[in-house]
LUMKOLRO-293688 format. One line per field, with one value per residue (C-alpha): residue number from 1; x, y, z. Coordinates in Angstrom, 3 decimals. Last residue first. Layout:
# LUMKOLRO-293688
k = c(NUM, ...);
c1 = c(X, ...);
c2 = c(Y, ...);
c3 = c(Z, ...);
//
This chain:
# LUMKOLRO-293688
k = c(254, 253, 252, 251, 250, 249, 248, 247, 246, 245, 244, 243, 242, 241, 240, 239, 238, 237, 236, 235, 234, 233, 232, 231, 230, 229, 228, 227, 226, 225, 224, 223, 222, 221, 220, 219, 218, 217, 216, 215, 214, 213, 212, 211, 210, 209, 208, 207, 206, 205, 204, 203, 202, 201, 200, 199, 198, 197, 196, 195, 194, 193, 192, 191, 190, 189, 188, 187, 186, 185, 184, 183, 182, 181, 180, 179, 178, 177, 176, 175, 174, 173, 172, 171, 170, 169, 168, 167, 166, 165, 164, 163, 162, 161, 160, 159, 158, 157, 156, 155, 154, 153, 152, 151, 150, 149, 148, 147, 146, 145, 144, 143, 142, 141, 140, 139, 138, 137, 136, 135, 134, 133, 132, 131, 130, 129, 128, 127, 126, 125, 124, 123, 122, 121, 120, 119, 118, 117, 116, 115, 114, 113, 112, 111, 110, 109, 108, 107, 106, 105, 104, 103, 102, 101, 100, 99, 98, 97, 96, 95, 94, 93, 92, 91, 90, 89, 88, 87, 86, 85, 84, 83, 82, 81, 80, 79, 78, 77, 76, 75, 74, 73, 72, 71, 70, 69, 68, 67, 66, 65, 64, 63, 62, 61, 60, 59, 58, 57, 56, 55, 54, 53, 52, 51, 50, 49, 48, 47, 46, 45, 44, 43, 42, 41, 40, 39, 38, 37, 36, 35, 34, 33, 32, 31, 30, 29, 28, 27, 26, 25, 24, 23, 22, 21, 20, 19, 18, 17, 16, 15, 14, 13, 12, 11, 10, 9, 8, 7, 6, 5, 4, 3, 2, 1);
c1 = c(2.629, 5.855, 6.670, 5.348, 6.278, 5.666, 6.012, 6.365, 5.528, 9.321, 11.655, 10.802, 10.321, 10.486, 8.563, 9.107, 6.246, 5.879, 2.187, -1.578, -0.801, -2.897, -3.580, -5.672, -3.648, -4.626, -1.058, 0.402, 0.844, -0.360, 1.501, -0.108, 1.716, 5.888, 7.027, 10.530, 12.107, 13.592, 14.847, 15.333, 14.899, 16.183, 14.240, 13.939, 11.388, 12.530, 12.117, 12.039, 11.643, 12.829, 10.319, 11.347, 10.260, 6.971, 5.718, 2.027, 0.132, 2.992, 4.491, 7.798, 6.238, 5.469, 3.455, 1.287, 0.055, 0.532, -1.911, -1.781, -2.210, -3.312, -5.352, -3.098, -5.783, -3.717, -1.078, -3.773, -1.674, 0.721, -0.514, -4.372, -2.284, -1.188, -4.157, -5.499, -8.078, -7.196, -8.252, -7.260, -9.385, -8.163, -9.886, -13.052, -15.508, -18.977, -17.602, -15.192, -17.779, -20.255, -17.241, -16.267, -19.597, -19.390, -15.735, -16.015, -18.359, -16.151, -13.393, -15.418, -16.680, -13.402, -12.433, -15.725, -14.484, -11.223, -12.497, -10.613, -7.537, -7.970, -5.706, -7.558, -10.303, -12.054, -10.777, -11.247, -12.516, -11.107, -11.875, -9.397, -8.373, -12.107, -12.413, -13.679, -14.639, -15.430, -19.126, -21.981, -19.997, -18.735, -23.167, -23.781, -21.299, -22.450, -26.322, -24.858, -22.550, -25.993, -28.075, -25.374, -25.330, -22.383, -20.982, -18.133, -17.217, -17.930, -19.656, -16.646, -18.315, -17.881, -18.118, -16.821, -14.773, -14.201, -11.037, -10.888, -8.614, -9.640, -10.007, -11.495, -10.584, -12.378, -12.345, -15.887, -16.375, -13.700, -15.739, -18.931, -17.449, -16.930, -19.975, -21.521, -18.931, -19.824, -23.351, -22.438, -20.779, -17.435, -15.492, -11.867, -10.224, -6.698, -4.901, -3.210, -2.824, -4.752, -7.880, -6.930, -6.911, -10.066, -11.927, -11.200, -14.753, -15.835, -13.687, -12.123, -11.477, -9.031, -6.898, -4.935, -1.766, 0.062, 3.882, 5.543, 6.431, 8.160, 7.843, 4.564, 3.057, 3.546, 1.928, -0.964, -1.438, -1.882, -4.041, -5.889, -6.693, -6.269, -3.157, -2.331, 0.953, 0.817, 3.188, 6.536, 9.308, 12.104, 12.784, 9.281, 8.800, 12.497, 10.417, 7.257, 8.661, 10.687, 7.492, 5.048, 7.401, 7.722, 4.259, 2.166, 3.107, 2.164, -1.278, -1.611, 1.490, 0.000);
c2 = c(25.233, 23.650, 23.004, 24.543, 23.477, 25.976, 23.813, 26.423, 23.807, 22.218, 25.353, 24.285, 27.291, 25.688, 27.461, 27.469, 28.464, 30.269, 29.770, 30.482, 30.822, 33.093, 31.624, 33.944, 36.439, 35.607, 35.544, 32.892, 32.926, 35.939, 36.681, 35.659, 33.756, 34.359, 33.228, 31.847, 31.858, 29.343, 29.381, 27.383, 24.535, 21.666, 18.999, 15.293, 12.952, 8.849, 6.502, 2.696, 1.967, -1.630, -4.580, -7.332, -4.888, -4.160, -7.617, -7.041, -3.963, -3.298, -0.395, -0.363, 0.926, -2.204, -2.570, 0.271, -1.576, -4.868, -6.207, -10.066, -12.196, -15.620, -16.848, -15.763, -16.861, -19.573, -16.867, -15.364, -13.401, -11.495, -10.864, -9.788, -6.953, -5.912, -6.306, -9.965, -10.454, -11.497, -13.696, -13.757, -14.919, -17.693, -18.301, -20.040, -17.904, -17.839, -19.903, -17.216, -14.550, -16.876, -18.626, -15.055, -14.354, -17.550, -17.577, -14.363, -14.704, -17.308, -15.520, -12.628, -14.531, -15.380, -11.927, -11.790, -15.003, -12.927, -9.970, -10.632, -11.084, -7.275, -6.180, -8.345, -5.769, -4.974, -7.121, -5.753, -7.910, -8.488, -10.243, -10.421, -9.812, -9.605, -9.224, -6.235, -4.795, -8.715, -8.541, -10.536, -12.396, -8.626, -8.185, -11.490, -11.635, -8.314, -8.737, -12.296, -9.960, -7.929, -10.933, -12.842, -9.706, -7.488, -5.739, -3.138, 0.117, 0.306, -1.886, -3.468, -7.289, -8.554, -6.179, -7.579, -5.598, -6.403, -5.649, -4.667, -5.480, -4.121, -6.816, -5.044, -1.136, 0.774, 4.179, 4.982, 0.881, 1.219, 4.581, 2.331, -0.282, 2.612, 3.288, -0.112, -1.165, 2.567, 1.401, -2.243, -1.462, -1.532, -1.989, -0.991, -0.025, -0.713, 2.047, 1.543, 5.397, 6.090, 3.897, 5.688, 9.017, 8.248, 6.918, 10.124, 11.977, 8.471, 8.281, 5.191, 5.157, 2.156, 2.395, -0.828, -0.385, -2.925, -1.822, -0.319, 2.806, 5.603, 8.472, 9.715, 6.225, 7.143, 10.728, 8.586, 6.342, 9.353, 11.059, 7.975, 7.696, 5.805, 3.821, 0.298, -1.704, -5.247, -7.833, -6.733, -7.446, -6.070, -3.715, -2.364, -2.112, -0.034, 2.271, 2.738, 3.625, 6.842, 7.380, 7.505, 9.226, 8.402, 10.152, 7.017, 6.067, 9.621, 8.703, 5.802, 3.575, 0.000);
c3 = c(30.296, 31.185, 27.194, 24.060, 20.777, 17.899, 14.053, 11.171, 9.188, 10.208, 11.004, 14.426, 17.525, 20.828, 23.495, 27.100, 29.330, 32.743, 34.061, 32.751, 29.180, 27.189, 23.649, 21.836, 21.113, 16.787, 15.499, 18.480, 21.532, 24.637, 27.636, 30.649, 32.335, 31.524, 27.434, 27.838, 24.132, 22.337, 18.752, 15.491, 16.832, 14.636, 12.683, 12.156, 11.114, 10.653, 8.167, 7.993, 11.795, 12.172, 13.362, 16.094, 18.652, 17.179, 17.413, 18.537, 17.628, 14.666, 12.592, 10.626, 7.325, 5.503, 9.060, 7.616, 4.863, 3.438, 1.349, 1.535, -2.143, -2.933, 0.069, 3.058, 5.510, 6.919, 8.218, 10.423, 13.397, 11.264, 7.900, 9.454, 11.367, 8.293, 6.206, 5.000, 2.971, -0.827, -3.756, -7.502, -9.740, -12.298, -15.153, -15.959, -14.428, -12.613, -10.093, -8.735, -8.399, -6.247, -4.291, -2.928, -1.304, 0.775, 1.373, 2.121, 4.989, 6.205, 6.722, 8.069, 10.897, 11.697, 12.235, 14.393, 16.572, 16.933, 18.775, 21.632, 19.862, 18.320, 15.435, 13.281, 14.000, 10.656, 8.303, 4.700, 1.448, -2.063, -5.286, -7.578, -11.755, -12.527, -16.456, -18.721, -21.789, -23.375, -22.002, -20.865, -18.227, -16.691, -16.011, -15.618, -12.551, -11.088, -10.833, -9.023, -6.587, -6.214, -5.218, -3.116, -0.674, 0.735, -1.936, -1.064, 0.927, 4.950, 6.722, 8.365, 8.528, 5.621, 2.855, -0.778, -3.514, -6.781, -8.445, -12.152, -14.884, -18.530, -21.162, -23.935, -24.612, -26.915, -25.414, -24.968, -24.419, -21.333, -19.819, -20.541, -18.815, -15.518, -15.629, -15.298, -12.607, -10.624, -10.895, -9.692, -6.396, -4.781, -7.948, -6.841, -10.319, -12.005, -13.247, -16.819, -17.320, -19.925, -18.540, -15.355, -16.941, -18.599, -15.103, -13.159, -13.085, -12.181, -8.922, -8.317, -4.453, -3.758, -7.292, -7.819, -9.347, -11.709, -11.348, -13.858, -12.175, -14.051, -12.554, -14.330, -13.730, -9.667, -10.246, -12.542, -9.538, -6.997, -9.391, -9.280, -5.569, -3.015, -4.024, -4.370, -5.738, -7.095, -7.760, -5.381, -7.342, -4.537, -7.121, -7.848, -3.936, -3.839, -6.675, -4.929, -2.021, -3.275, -5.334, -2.903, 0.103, 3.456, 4.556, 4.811, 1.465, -0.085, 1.113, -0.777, -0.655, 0.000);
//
């Protein structure tokens, strides 16, 4: 995952060490994100999290890979491939769980959306995806496993209505480390890529770290007003730290 400028580390910069290591897949939020990663270069096949429809020619153009979450934005987005005349466009299909949040979450609309891709040669489902929503959380474990097995069910009703291969995937990073037999084909690594963990995150190494100076400290006494606006009006002696970073004010003692 390196949406969100990778966490803050740098899209590109991460990209590029991922496209070395031969990652398979990269995924962004947005498309401008994947079309500022295309722009540098990347290869990589890139998922796109939050297709929006005002974007769908620059992805086409760009080789970005949707996250179909519903069948209207499926429908527009084919007639986005038939406007350009492309057949055999990757998409991802997304399935809710449990985290009520983005995706299809009954048998009738994921069997609306298996006629709909079987009845045309614009499109084919490269994987079928889901979220957990508190792998993180051992005591919530008999939910996570709940979710297992509603995607089994819901994924089993895409997958049979094919004769290739569909990819199939579940596991985020706190998913990767405590349900290894959930792998299914692919894991999407996240935040622990980054050197972040609930439960081992003394065997992980930070990947980047933020540093600044101080540019200058001053001893502010109570009642002295901060900031542009004098609205801050400390009530005891402060110390403030002036950072060069965002123009960054740290106060201390107040």
């Amino acid at each position: 995952m390196v949406k969100a400028f990778s966490y803050g580390t740098g899209s590109t910069e991460v990209a590029r060490v991922l496209q070395f290591h031969g990652a398979d897949y990269l995924a962004v939020a947005i498309a401008d994100e994947g079309v500022a990663l295309r722009r540098e270069g990347i290869e990589l096949p890139i998922v796109v999290m939050n297709p929006e429809e005002h974007s769908f020619d620059a992805m086409i153009e760009n080789r970005l890979e949707p996250n179909i979450y519903r069948l209207e934005l499926l429908k527009n987005f084919e007639t986005a491939l038939h406007r350009n005349a492309m057949r055999n466009f990757p998409v991802h299909v997304k399935l809710d769980t449990g985290m009520k949040r983005l995706g299809f979450e009954s048998e009738e609309h994921l069997e609306e959306l298996v006629a709909f891709v079987q009845e045309r040669d614009t499109i084919y489902i490269r994987s079928i995806f889901s979220h957990l929503a508190v792998s993180d959380e051992p005591v919530e474990d008999s939910f996570t496993e709940k979710q297992f097995e509603r995607f089994d069910a819901l994924s089993r009703i895409v997958t049979d209505g094919f004769d290739y291969k569909i990819l199939k995937h579940i596991l985020n990073s706190a998913g990767i480390e405590r349900f290894s037999g959930r792998q299914y084909d692919m894991v999407r690594l996240g935040i622990g890529l980054y050197g972040v963990s609930s439960f081992v995150q003394n065997e992980l190494q930070n990947v980047a770290t933020l540093r600044t100076t101080i540019s200058q400290i001053r001893t502010v006494q109570a009642g002295e007003t901060i900031a542009m606006a004098e609205k801050e009006l400390p009530k005891k002696t402060c110390i403030l730290l002036f950072c060069p970073l965002v123009m960054l004010t740290v106060l201390t003692g107040c």
